[in-house]
VMD Tcl script that builds the backbone (N, CA, C; Angstrom):
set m [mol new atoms 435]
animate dup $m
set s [atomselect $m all]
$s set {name element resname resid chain x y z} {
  {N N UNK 1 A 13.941 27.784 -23.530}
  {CA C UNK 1 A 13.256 27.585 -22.272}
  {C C UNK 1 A 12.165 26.515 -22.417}
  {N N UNK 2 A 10.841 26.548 -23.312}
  {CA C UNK 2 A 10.282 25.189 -23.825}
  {C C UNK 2 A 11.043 24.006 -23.622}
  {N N UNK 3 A 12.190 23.890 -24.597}
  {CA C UNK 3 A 12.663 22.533 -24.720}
  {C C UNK 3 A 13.047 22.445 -22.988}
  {N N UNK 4 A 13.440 23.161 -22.124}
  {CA C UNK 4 A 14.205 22.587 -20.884}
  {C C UNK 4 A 12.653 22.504 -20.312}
  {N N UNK 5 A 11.871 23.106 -20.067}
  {CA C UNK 5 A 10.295 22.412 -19.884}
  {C C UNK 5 A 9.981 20.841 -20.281}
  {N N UNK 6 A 10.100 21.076 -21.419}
  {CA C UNK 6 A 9.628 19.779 -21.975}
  {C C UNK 6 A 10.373 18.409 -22.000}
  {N N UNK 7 A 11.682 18.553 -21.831}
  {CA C UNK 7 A 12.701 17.444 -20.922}
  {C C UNK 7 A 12.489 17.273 -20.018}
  {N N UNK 8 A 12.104 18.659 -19.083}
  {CA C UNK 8 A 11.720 18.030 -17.080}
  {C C UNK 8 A 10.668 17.379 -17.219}
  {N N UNK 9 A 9.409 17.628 -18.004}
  {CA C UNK 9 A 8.454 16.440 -18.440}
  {C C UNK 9 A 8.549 15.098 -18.277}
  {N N UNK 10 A 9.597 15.352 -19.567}
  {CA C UNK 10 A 9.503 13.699 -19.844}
  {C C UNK 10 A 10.679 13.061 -19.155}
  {N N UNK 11 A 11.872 13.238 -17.969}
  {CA C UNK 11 A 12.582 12.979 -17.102}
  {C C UNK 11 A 11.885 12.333 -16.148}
  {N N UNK 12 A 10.979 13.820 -15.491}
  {CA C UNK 12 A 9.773 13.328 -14.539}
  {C C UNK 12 A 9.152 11.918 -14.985}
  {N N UNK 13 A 9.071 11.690 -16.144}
  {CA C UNK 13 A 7.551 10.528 -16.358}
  {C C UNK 13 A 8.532 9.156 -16.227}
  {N N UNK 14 A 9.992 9.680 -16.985}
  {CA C UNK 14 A 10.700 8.460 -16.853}
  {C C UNK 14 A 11.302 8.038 -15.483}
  {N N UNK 15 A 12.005 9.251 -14.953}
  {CA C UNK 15 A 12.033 8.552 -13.254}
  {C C UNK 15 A 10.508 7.719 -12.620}
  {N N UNK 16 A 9.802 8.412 -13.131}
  {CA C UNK 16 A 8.180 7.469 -12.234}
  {C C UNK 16 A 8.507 5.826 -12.852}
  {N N UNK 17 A 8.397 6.029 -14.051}
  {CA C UNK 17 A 8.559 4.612 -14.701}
  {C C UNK 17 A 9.180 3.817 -14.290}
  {N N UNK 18 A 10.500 3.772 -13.660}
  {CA C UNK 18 A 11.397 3.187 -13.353}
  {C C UNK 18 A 11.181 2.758 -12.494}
  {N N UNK 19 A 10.407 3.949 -11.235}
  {CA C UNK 19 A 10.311 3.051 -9.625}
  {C C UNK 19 A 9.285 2.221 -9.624}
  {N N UNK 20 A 8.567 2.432 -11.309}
  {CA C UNK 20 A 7.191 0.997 -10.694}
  {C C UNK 20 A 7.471 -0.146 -10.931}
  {N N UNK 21 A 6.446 -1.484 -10.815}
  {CA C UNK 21 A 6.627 -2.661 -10.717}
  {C C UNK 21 A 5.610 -3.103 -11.880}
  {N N UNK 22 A 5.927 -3.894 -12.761}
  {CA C UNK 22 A 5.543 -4.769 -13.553}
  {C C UNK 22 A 4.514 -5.491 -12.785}
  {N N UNK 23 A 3.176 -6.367 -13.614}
  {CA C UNK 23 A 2.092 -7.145 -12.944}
  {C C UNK 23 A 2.513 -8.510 -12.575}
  {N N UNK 24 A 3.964 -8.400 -13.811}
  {CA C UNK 24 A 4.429 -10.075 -13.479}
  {C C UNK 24 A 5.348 -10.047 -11.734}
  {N N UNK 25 A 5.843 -8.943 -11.813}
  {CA C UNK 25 A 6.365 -8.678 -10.596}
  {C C UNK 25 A 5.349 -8.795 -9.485}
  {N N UNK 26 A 3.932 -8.001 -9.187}
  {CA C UNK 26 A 3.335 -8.260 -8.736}
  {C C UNK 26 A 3.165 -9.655 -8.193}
  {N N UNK 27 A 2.500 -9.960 -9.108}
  {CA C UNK 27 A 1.701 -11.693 -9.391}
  {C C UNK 27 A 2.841 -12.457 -8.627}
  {N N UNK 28 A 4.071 -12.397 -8.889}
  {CA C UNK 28 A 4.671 -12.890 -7.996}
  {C C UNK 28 A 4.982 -12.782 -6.646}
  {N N UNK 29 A 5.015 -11.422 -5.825}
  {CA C UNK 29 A 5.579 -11.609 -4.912}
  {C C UNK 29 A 3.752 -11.865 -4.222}
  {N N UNK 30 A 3.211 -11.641 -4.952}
  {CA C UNK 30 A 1.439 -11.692 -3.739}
  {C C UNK 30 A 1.148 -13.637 -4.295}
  {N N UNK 31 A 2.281 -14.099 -5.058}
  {CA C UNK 31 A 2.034 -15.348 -4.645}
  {C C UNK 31 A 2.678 -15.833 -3.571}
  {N N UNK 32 A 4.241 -15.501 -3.630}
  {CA C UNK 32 A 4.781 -15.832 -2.252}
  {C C UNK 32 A 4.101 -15.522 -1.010}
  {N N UNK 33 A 3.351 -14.623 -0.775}
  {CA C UNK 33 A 2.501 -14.217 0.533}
  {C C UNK 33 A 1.469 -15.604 0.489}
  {N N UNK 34 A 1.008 -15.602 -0.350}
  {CA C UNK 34 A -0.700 -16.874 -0.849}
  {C C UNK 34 A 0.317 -17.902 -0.396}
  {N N UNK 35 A 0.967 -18.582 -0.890}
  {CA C UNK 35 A 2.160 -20.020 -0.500}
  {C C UNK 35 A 2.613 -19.639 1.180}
  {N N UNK 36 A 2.503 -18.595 2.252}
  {CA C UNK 36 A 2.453 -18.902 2.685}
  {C C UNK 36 A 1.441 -19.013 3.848}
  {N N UNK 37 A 0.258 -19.500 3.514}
  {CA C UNK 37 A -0.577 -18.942 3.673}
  {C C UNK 37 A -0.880 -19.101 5.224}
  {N N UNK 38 A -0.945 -17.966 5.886}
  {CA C UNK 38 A -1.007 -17.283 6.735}
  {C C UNK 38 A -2.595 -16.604 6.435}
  {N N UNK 39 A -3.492 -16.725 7.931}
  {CA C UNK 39 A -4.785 -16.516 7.438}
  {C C UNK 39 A -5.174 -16.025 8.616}
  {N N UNK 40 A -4.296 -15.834 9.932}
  {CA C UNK 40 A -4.711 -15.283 11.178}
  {C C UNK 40 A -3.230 -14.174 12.013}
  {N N UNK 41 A -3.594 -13.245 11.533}
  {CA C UNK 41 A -2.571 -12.251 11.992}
  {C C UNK 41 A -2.449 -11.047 12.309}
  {N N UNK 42 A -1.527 -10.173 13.002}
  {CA C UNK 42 A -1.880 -8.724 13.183}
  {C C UNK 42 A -0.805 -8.287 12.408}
  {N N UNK 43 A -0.898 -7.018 11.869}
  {CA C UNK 43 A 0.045 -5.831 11.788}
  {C C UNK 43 A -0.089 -4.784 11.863}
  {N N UNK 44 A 1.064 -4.091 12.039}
  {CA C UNK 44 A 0.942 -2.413 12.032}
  {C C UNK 44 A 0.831 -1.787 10.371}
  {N N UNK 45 A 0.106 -0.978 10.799}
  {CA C UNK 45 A 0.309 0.163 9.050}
  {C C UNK 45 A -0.421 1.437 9.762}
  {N N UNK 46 A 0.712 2.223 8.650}
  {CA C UNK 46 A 0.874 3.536 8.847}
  {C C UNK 46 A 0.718 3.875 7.489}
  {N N UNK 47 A -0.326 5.183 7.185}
  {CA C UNK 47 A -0.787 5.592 6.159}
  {C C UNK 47 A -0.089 7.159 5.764}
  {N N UNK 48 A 0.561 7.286 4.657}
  {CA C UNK 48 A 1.315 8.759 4.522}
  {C C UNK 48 A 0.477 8.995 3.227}
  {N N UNK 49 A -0.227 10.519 3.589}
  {CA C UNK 49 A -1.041 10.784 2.405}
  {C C UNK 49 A -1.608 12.043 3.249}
  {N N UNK 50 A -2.161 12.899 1.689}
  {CA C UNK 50 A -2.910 14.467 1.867}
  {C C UNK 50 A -4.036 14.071 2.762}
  {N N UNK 51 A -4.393 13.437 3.971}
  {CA C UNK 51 A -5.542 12.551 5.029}
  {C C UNK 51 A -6.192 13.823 6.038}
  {N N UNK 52 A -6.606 13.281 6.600}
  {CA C UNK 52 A -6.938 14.163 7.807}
  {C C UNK 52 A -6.155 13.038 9.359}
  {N N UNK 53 A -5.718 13.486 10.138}
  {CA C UNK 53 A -4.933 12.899 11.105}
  {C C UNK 53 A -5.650 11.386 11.801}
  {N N UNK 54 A -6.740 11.550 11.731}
  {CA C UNK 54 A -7.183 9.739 11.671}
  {C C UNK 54 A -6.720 8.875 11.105}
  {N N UNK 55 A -6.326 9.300 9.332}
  {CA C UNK 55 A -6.160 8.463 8.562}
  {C C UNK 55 A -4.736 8.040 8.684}
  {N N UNK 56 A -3.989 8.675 9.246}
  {CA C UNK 56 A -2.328 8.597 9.420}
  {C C UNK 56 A -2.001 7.766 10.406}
  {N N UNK 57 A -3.108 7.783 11.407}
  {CA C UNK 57 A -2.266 7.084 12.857}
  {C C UNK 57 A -1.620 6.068 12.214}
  {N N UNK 58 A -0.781 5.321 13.172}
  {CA C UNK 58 A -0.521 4.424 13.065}
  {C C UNK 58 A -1.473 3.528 13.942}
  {N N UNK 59 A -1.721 2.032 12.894}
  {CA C UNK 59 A -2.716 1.534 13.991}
  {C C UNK 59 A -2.141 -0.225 13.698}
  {N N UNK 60 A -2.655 -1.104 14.670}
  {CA C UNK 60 A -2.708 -2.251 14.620}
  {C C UNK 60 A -3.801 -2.581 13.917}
  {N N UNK 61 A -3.810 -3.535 12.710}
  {CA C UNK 61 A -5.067 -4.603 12.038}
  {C C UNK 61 A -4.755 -5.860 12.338}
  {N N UNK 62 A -5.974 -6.123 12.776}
  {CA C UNK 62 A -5.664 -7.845 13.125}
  {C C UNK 62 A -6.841 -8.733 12.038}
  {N N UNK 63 A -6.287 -9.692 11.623}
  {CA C UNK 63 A -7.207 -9.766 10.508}
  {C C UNK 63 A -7.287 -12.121 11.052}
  {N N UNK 64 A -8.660 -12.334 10.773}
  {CA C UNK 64 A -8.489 -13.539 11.591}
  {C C UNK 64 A -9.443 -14.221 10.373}
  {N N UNK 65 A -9.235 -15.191 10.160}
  {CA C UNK 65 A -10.114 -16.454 8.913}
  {C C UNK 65 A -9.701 -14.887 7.935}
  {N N UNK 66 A -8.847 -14.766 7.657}
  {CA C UNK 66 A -8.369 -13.553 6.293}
  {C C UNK 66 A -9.532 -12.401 6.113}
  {N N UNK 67 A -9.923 -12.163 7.445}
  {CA C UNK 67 A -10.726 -10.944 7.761}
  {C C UNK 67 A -10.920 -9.911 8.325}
  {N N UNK 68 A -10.435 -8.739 8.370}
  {CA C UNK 68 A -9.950 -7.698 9.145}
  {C C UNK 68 A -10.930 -7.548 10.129}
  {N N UNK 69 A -10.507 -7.835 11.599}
  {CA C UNK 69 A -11.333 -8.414 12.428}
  {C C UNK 69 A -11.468 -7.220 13.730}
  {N N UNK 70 A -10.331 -6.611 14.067}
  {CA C UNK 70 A -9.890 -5.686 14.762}
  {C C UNK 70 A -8.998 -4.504 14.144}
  {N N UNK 71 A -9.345 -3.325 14.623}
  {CA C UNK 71 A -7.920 -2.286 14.497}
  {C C UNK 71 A -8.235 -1.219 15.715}
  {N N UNK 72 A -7.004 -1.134 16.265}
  {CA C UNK 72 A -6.636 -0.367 17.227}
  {C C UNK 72 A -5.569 0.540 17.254}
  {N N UNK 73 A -5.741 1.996 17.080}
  {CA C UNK 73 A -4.507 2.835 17.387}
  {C C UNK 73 A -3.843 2.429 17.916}
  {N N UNK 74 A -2.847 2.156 18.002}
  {CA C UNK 74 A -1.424 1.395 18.188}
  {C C UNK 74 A -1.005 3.064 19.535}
  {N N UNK 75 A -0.866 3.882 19.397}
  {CA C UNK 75 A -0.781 4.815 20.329}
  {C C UNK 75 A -1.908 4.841 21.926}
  {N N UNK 76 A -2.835 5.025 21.373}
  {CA C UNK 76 A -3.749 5.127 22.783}
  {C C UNK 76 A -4.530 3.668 23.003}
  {N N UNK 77 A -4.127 2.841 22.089}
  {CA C UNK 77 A -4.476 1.508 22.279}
  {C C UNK 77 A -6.348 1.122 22.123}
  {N N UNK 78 A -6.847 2.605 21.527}
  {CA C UNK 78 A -8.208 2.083 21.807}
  {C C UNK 78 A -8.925 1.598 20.332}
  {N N UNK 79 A -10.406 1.419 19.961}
  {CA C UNK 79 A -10.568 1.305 18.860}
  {C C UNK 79 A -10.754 2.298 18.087}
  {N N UNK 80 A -10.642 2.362 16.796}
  {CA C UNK 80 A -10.994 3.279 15.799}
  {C C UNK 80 A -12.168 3.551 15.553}
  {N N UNK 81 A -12.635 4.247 14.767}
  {CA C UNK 81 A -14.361 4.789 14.501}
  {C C UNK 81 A -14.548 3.840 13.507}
  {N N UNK 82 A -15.840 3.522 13.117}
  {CA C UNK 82 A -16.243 2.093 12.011}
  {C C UNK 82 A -15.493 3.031 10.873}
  {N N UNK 83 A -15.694 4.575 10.513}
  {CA C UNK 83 A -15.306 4.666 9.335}
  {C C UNK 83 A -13.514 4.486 8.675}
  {N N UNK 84 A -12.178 4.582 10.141}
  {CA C UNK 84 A -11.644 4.185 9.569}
  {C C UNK 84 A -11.325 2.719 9.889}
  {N N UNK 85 A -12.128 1.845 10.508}
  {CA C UNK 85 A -12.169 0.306 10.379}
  {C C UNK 85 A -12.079 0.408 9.407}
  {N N UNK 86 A -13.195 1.182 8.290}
  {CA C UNK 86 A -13.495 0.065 7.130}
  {C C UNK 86 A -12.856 0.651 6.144}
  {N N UNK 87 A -11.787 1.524 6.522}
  {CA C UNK 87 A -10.417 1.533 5.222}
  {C C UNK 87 A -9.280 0.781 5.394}
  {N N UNK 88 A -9.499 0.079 6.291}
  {CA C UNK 88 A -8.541 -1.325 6.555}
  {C C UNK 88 A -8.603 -2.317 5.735}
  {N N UNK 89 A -7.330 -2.893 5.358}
  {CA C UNK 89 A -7.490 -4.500 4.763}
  {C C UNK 89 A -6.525 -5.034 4.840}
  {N N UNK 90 A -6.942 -6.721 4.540}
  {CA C UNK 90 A -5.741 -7.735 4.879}
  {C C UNK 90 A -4.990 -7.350 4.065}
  {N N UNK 91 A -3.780 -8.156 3.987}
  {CA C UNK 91 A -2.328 -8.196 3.378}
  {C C UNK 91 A -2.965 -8.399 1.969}
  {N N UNK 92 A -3.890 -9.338 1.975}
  {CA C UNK 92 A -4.197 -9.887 0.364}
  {C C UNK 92 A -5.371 -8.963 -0.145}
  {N N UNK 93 A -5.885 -8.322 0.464}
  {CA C UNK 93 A -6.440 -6.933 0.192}
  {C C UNK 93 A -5.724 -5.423 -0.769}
  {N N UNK 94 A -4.872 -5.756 -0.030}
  {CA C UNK 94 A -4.009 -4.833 -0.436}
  {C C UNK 94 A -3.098 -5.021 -1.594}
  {N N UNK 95 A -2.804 -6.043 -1.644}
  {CA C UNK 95 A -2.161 -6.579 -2.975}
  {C C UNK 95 A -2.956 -6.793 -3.845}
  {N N UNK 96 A -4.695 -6.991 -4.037}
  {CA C UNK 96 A -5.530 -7.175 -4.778}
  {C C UNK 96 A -5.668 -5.765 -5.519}
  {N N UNK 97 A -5.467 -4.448 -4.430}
  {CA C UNK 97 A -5.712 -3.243 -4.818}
  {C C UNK 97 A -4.751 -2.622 -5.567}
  {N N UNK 98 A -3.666 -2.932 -5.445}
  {CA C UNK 98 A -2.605 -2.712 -6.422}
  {C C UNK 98 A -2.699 -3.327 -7.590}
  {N N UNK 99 A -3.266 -4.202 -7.786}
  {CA C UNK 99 A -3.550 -4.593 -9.137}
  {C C UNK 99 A -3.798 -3.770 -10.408}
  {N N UNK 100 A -5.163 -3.107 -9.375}
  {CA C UNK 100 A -5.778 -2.130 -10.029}
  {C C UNK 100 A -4.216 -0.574 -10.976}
  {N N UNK 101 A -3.439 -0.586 -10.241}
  {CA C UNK 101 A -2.415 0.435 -10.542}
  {C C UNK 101 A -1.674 0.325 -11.430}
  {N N UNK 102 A -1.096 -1.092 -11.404}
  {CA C UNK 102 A 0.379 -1.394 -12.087}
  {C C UNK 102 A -0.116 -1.591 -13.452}
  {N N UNK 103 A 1.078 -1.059 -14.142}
  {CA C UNK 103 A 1.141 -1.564 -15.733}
  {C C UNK 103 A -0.070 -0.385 -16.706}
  {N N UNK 104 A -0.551 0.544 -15.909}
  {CA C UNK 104 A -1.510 1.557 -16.358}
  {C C UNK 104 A -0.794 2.504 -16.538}
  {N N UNK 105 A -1.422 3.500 -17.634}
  {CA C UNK 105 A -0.889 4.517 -18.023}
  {C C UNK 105 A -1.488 5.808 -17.075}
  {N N UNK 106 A -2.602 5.617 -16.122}
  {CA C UNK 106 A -2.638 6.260 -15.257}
  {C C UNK 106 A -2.260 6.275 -13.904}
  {N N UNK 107 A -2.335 5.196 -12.975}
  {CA C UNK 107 A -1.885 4.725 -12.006}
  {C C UNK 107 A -0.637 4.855 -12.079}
  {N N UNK 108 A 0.120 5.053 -10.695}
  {CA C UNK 108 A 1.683 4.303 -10.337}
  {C C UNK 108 A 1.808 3.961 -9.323}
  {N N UNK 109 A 2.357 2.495 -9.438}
  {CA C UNK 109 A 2.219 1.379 -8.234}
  {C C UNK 109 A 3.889 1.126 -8.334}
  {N N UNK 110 A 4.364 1.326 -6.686}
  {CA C UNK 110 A 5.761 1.135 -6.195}
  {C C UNK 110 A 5.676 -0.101 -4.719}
  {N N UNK 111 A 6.390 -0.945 -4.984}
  {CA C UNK 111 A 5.832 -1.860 -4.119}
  {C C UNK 111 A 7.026 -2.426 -3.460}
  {N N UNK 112 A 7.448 -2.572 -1.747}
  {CA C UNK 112 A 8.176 -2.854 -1.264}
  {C C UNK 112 A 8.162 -3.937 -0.596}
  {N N UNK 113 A 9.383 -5.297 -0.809}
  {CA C UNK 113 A 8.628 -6.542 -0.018}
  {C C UNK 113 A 9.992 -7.204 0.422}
  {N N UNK 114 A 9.587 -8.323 1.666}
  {CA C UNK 114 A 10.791 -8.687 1.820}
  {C C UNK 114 A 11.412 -10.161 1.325}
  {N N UNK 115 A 12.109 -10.872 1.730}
  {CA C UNK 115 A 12.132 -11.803 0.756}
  {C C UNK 115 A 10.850 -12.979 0.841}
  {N N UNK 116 A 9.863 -13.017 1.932}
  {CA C UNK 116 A 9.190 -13.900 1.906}
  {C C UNK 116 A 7.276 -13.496 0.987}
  {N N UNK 117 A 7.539 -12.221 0.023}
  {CA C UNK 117 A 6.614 -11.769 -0.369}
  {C C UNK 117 A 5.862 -10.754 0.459}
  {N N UNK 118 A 6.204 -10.613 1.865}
  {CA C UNK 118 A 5.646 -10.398 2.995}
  {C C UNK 118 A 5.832 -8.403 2.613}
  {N N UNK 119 A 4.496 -7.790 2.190}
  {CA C UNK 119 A 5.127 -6.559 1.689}
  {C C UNK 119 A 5.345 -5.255 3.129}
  {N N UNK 120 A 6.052 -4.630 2.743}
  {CA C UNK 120 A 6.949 -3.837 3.420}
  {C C UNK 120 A 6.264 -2.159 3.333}
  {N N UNK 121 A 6.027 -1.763 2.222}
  {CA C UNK 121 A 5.130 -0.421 1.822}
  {C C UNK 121 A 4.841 -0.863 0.227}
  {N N UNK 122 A 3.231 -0.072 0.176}
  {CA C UNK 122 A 2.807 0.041 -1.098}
  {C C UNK 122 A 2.738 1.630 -1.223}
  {N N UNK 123 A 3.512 2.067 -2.279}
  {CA C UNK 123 A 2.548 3.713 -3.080}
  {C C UNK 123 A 2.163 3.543 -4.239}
  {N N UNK 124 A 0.846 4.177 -4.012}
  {CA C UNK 124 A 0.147 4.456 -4.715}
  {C C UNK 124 A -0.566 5.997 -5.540}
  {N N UNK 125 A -0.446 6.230 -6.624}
  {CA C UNK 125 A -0.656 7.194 -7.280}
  {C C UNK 125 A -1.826 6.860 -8.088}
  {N N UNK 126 A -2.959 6.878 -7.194}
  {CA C UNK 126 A -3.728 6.570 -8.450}
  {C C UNK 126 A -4.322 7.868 -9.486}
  {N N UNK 127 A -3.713 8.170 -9.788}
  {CA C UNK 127 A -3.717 9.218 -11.257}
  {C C UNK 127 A -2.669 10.024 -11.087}
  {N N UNK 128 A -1.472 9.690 -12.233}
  {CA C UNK 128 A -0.103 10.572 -11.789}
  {C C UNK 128 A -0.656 12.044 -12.251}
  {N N UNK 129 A -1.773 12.435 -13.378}
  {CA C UNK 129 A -1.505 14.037 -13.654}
  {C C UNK 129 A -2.497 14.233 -12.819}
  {N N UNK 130 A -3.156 14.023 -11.574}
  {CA C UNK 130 A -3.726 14.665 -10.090}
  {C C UNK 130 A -2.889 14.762 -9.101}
  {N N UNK 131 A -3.330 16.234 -8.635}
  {CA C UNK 131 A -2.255 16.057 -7.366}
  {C C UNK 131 A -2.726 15.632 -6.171}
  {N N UNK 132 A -2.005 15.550 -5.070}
  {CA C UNK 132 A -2.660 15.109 -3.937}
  {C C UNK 132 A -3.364 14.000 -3.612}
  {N N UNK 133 A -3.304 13.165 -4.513}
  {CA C UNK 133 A -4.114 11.837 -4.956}
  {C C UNK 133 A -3.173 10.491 -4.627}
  {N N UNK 134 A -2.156 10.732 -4.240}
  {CA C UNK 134 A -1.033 9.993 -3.738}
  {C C UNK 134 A -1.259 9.379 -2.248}
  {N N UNK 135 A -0.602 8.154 -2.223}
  {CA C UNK 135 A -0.522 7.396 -0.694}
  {C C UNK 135 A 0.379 6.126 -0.617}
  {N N UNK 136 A 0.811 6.225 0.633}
  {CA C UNK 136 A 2.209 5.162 0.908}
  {C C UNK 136 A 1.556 4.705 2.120}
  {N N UNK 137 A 1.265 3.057 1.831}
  {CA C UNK 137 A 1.776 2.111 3.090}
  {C C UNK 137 A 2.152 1.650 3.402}
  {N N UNK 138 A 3.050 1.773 5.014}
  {CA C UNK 138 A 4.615 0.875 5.335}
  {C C UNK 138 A 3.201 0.283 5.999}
  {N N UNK 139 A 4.143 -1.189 6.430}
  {CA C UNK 139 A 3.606 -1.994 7.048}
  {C C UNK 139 A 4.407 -3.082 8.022}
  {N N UNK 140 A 3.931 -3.079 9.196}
  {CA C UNK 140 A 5.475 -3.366 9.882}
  {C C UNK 140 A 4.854 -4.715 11.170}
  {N N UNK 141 A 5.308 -4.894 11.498}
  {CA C UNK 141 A 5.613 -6.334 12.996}
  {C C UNK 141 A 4.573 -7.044 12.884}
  {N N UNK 142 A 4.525 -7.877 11.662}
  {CA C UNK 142 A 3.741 -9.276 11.216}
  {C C UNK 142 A 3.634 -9.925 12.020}
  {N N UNK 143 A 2.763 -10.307 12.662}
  {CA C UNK 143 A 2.644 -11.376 13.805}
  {C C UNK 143 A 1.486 -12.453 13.182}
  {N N UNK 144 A 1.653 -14.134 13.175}
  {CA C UNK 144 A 0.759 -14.637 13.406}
  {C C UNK 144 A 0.217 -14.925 14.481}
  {N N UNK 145 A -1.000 -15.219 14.391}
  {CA C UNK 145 A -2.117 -15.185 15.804}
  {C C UNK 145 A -2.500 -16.993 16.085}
}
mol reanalyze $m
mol bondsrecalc $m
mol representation Tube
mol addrep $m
């Protein structure tokens, strides 16, 4: 019984391993975003995580001179409270913060993009042996402004 313990262990650690991304992987696709540089735009993101229901909406960020300038619940269309304004960030925000994840023996960084670098969802685990410490962001209808 141990040993079948101690295989789901180390199964578990190796499936995690697999779905993350290398820094060189990184570095690359958050250069393709930088090349194209895009510095006035909105998008949607939707936050999946142990939150309280603020943190989940889905909302519009509009981010203008590469500065998160606006966000609006995308549902009732109005603004958000300053506190979750200011868990908002640009595209290159967010790829800066993943930095912090990948290639660590604590962190796990899974990163989804499409072919123009333009990313799609980030998860994040920042400490795989905590629970509840987990979060996924899709990110969806890129618009430049």
């Amino acid at each position: 019984m141990r040993y079948l313990i101690i295989m789901s262990v180390v199964l578990l650690n190796y499936a995690i391993a697999c779905d993350t991304i290398t820094r060189q992987q990184l570095q690359s696709y958050y250069s393709q975003w930088l090349d194209g540089e895009i510095n006035n735009y909105q998008y949607v993101i939707q936050k999946q995580c142990f939150c309280s229901p603020d943190y989940t909406k889905k909302l519009i960020v509009r981010v203008e001179n590469n500065k998160v300038s606006d966000v609006i619940d995308a549902e009732t269309e109005h603004k958000v409270s300053d506190k979750v304004f200011e868990q908002q960030r640009t595209i290159s925000e967010w790829y800066q913060l993943s930095f912090n994840y990948v290639d660590t023996e604590f962190g796990v960084l899974d990163l989804e993009v499409d072919n123009n670098g333009v990313p799609l969802s980030f998860y994040i685990d920042q400490h795989k042996m905590r629970a509840d410490d987990e979060f996924t962001i899709h990110i969806s209808n890129i618009e430049t402004l």
